[in-house]
C-alpha positions as a Markdown table, in Angstrom:
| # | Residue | x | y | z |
|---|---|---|---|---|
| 1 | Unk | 0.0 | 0.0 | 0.0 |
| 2 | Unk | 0.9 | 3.6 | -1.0 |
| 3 | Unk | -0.4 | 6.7 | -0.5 |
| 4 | Unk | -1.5 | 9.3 | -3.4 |
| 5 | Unk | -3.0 | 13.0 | -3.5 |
| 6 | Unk | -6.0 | 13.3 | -5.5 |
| 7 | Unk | -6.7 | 17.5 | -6.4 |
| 8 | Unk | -10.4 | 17.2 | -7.1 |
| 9 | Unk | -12.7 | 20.5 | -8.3 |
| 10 | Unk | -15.8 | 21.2 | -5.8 |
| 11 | Unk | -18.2 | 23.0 | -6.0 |
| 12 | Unk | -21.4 | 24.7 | -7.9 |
| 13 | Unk | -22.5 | 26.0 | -11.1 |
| 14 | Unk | -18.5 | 26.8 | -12.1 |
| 15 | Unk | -18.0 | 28.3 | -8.9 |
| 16 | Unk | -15.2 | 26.8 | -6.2 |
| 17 | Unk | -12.3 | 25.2 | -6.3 |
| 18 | Unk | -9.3 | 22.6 | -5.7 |
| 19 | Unk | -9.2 | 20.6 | -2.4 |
| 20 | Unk | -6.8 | 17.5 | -2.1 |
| 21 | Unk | -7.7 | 14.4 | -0.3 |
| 22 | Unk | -5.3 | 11.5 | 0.6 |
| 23 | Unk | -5.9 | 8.2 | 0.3 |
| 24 | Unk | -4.4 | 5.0 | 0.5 |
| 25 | Unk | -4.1 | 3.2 | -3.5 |
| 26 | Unk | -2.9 | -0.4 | -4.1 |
| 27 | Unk | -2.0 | -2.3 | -7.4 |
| 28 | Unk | -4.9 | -2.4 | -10.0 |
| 29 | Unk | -6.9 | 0.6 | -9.0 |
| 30 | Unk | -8.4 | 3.5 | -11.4 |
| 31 | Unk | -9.3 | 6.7 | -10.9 |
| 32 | Unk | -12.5 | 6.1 | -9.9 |
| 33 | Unk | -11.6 | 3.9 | -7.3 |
| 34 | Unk | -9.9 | 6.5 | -5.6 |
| 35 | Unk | -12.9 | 8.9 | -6.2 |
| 36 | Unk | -15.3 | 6.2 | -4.8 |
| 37 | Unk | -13.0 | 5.4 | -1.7 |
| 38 | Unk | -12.4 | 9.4 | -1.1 |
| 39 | Unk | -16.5 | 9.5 | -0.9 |
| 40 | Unk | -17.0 | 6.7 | 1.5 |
| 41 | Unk | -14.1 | 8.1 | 3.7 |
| 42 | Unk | -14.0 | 11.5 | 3.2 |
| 43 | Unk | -16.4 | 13.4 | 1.3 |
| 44 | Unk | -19.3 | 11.7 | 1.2 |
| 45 | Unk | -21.1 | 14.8 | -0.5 |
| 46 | Unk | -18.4 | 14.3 | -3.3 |
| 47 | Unk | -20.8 | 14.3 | -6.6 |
| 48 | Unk | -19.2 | 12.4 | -9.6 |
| 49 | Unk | -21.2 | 10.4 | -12.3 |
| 50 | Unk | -20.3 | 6.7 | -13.0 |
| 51 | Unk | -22.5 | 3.6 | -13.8 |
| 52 | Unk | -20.7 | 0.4 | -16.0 |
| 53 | Unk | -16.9 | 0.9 | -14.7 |
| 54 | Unk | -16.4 | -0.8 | -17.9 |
| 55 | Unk | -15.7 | 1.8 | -20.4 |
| 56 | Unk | -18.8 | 1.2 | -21.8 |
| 57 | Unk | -21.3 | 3.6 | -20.4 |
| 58 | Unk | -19.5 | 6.7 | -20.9 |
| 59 | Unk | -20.7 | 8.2 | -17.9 |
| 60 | Unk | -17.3 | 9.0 | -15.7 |
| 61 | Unk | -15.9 | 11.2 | -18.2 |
| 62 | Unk | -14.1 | 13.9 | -16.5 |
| 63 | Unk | -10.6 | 15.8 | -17.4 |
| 64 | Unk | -7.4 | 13.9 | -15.5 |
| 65 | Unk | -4.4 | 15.7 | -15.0 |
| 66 | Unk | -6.1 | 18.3 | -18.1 |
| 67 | Unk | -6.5 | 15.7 | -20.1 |
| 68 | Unk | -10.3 | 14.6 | -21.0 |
| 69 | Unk | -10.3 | 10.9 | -19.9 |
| 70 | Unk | -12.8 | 8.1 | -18.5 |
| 71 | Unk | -11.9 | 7.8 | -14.5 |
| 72 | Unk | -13.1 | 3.9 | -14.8 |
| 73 | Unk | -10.3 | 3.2 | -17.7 |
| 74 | Unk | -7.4 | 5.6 | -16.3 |
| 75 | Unk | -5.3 | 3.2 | -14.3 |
| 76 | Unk | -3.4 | 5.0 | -11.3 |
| 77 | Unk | 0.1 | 3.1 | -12.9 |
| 78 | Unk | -0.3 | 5.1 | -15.9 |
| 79 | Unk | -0.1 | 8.8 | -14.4 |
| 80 | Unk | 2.9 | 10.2 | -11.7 |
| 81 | Unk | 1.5 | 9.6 | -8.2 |
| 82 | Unk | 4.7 | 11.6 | -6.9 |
| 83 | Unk | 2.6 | 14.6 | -7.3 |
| 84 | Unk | -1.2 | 15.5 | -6.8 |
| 85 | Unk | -3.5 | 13.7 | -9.9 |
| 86 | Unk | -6.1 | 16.9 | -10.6 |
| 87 | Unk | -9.4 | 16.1 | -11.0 |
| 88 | Unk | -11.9 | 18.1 | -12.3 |
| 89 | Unk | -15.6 | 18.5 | -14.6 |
| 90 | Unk | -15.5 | 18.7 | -18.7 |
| 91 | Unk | -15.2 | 22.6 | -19.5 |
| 92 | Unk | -16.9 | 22.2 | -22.6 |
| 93 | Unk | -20.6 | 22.0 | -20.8 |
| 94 | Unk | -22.4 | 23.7 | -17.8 |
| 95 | Unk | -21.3 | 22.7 | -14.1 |
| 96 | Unk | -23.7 | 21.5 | -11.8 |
| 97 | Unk | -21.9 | 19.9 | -9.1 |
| 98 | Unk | -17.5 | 19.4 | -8.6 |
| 99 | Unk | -17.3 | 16.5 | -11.2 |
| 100 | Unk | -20.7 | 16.6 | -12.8 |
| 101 | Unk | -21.6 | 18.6 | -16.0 |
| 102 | Unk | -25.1 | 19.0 | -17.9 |
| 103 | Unk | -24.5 | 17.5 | -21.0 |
| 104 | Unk | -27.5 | 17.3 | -22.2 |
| 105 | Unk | -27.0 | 20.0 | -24.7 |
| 106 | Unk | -25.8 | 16.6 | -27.2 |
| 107 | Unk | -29.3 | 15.4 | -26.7 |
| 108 | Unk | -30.9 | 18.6 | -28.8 |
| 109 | Unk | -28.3 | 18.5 | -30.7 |
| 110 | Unk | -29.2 | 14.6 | -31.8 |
| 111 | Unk | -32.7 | 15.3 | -32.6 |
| 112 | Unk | -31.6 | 18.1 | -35.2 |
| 113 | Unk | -29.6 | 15.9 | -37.1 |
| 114 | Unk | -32.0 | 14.4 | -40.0 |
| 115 | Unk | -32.8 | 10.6 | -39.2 |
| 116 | Unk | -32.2 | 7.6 | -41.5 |
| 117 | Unk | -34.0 | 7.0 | -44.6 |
| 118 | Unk | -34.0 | 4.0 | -46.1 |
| 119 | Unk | -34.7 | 3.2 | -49.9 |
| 120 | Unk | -36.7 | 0.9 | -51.5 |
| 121 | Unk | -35.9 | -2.6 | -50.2 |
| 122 | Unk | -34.2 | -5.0 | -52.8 |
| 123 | Unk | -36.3 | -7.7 | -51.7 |
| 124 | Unk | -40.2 | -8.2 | -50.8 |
| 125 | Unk | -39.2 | -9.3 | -47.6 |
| 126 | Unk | -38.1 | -6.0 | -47.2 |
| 127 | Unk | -34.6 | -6.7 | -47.0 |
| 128 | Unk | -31.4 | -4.8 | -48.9 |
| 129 | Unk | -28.1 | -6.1 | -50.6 |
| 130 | Unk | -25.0 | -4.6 | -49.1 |
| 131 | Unk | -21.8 | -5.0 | -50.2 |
| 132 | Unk | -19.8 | -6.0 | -47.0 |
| 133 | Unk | -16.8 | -3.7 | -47.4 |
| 134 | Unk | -20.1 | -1.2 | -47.1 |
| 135 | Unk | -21.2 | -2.2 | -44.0 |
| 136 | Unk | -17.5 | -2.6 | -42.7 |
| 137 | Unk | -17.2 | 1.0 | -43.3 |
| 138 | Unk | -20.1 | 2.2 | -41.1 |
| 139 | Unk | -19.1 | -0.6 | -38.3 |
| 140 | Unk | -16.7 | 1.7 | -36.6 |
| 141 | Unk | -19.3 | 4.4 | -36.2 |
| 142 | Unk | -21.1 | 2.4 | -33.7 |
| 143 | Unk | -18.8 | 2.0 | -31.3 |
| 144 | Unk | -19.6 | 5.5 | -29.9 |
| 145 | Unk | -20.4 | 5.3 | -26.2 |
| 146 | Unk | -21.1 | 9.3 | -25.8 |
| 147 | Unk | -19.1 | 9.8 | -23.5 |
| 148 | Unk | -18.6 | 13.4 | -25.2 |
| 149 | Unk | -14.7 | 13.4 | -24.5 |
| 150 | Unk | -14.4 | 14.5 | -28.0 |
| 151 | Unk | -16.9 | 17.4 | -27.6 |
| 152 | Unk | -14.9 | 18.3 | -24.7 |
| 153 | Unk | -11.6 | 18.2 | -26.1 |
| 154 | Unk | -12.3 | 19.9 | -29.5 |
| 155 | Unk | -11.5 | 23.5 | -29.3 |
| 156 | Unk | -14.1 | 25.0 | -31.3 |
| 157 | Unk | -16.6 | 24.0 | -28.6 |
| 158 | Unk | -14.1 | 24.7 | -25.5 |
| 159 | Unk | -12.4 | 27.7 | -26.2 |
| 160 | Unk | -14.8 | 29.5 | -28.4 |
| 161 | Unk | -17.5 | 28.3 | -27.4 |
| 162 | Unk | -19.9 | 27.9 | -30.7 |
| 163 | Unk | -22.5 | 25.9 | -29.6 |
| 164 | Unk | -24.9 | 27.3 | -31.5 |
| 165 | Unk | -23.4 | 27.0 | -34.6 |
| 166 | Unk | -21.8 | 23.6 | -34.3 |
| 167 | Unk | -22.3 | 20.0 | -33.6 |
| 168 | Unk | -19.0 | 19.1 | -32.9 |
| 169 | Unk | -17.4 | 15.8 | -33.4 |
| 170 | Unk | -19.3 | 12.9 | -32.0 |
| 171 | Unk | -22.6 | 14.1 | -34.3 |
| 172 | Unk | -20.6 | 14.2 | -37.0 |
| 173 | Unk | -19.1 | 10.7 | -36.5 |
| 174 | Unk | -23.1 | 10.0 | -36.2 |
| 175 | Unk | -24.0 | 12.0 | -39.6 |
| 176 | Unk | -21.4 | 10.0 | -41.2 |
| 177 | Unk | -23.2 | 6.6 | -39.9 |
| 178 | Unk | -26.1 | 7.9 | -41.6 |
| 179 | Unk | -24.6 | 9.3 | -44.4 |
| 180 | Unk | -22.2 | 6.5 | -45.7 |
| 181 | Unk | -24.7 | 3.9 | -45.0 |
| 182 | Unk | -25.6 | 2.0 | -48.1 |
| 183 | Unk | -29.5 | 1.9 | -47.6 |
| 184 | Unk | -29.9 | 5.4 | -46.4 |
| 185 | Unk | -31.0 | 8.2 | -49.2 |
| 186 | Unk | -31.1 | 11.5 | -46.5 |
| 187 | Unk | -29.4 | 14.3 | -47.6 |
| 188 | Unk | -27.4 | 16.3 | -44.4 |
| 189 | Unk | -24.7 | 17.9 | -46.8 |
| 190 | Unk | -26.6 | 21.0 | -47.0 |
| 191 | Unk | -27.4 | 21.3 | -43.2 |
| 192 | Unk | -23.7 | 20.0 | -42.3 |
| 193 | Unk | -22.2 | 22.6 | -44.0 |
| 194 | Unk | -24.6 | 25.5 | -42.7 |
| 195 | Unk | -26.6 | 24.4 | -39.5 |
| 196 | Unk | -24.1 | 22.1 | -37.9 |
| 197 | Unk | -20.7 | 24.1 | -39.2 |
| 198 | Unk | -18.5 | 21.2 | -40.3 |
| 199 | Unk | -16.3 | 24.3 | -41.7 |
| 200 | Unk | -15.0 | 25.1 | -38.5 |
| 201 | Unk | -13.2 | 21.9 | -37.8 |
| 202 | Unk | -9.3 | 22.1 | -38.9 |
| 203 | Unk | -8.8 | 18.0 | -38.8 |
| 204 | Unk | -6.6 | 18.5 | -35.7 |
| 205 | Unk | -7.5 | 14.9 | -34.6 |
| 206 | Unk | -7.5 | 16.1 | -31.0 |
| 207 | Unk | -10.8 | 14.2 | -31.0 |
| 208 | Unk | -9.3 | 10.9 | -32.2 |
| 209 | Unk | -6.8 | 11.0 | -29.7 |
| 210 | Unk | -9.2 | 11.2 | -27.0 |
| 211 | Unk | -11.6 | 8.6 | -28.0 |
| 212 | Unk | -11.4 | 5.6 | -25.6 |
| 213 | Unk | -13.3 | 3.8 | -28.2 |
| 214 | Unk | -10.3 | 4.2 | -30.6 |
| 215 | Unk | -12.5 | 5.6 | -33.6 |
| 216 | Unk | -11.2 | 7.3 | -35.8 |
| 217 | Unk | -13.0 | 10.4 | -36.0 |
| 218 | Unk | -11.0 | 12.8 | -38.5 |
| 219 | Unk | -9.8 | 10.3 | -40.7 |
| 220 | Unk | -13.0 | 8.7 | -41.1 |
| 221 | Unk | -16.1 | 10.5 | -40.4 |
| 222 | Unk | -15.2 | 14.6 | -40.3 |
| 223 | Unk | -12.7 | 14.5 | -43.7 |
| 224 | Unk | -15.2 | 12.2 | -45.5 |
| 225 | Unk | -17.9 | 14.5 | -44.3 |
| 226 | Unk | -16.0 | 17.8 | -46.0 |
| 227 | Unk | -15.1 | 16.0 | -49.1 |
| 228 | Unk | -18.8 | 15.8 | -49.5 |
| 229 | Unk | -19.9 | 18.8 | -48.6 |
| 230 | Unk | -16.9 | 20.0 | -51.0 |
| 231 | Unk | -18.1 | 18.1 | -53.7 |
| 232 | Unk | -21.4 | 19.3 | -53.3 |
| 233 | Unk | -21.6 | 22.8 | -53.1 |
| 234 | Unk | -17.9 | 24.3 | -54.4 |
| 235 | Unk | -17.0 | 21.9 | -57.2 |
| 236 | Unk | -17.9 | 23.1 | -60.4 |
| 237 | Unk | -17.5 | 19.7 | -61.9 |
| 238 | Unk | -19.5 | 18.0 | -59.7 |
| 239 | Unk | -22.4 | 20.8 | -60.7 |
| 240 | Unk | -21.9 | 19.8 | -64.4 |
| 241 | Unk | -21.9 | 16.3 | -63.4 |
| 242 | Unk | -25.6 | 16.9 | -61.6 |
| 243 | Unk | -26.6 | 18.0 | -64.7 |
| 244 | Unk | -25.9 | 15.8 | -67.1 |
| 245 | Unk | -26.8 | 12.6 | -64.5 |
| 246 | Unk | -29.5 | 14.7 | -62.7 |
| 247 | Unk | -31.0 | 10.8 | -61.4 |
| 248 | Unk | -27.9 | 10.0 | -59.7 |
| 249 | Unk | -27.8 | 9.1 | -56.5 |
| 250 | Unk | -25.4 | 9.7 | -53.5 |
| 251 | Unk | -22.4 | 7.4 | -53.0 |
């Protein structure tokens, strides 16, 4: 058994501040352990959110050290103990309560997004032929667990705040689910580009690096996402192509 400083935020609605607790830590434990076992010992008014302690849930997210990060999958042996760990809420989204934000923000911005539409089915069973490498693609996608670590990390939501103006990265890895699947025939490119402000994104992949899901969101959803949008409304070629194939539909 050793001992380790945790520096965790507390407080209300963004105001307080830093108060250390120290607690004992042995082999194997996360940062949620330590946050549970400061609560039963010493702060028993100590608000955090947590449910699976899996990694699956997405519910502990919280920044570590200033670095967005799910407590349940942050293993003490992976940050320096020789100093205090800091602890403290996602800036991106209102504080309620020392670790606890409102997120639910992400759930308005969900129901904006245009949902799937299928096309005619291929069969009268109702089902559709999909190439696999098709369904591969959109695979990835669905590993989300919104834990919003990538809306808290990405800057144009955190330092500039434009919330109203853009959806940020986990709605558009869930645009491109929609978009690139092979039975849906919605069109998002116009409201992407306006609405939901794809433009502001510079492919930083600060995002990607933060997902504890390992998807990669630049690479594979946002740049794919502003090719389209590209191809769509700035490339004159694409224009003349609409013209002459005016049936076509998207890929």
């Amino acid at each position: 058994m050793s001992t380790a400083t945790f520096r965790i935020w507390r407080g209300e609605n963004g105001n307080g501040g830093f108060k250390d607790h120290t607690v004992e830590v042995s082999e194997g434990m996360v940062v949620l352990d330590a946050v549970h076992k400061i609560q039963a010992t010493q702060a028993t008014d100590l608000a955090c959110r947590w449910n699976c302690k899996a990694g699956k849930c997405g519910s502990c997210s919280a920044e570590i050290n200033g670095s967005p990060r799910l407590m349940c999958m942050t293993r003490l042996n992976q940050i320096p103990l020789d100093q205090p760990v800091t602890i403290e809420p996602m800036r991106t989204f209102p504080h309620r309560k020392d670790l606890v934000t409102d997120v639910s923000w992400n759930f308005d911005v969900k129901k904006k997004i245009a949902r799937f539409k299928p096309r005619k089915a291929d069969a009268a069973d109702g089902t559709f032929k999909m190439g696999q490498a098709d369904i591969d693609r959109v695979q990835e996608f669905r590993k989300c667990i919104e834990c919003y670590l990538c809306q808290d990390v990405c800057h144009v939501l955190r330092d500039h705040g434009k919330h109203e103006e853009f959806i940020g990265p986990r709605f558009f890895v869930y645009n491109a689910a929609l978009e690139m699947h092979p039975a849906d025939t919605g069109d998002r490119l116009g409201a992407l580009k306006t609405d939901h402000g794809i433009g502001y994104c510079n492919i930083t992949k600060c995002c990607t690096n933060v997902c504890p899901e390992e998807i990669r969101i630049t690479d594979n959803a946002i740049i794919p996402l502003k090719e389209r949008v590209v191809d769509e409304f700035y490339d004159p070629l694409g224009w003349l192509l609409k013209k002459l194939r005016p049936g076509a539909t998207k890929g």
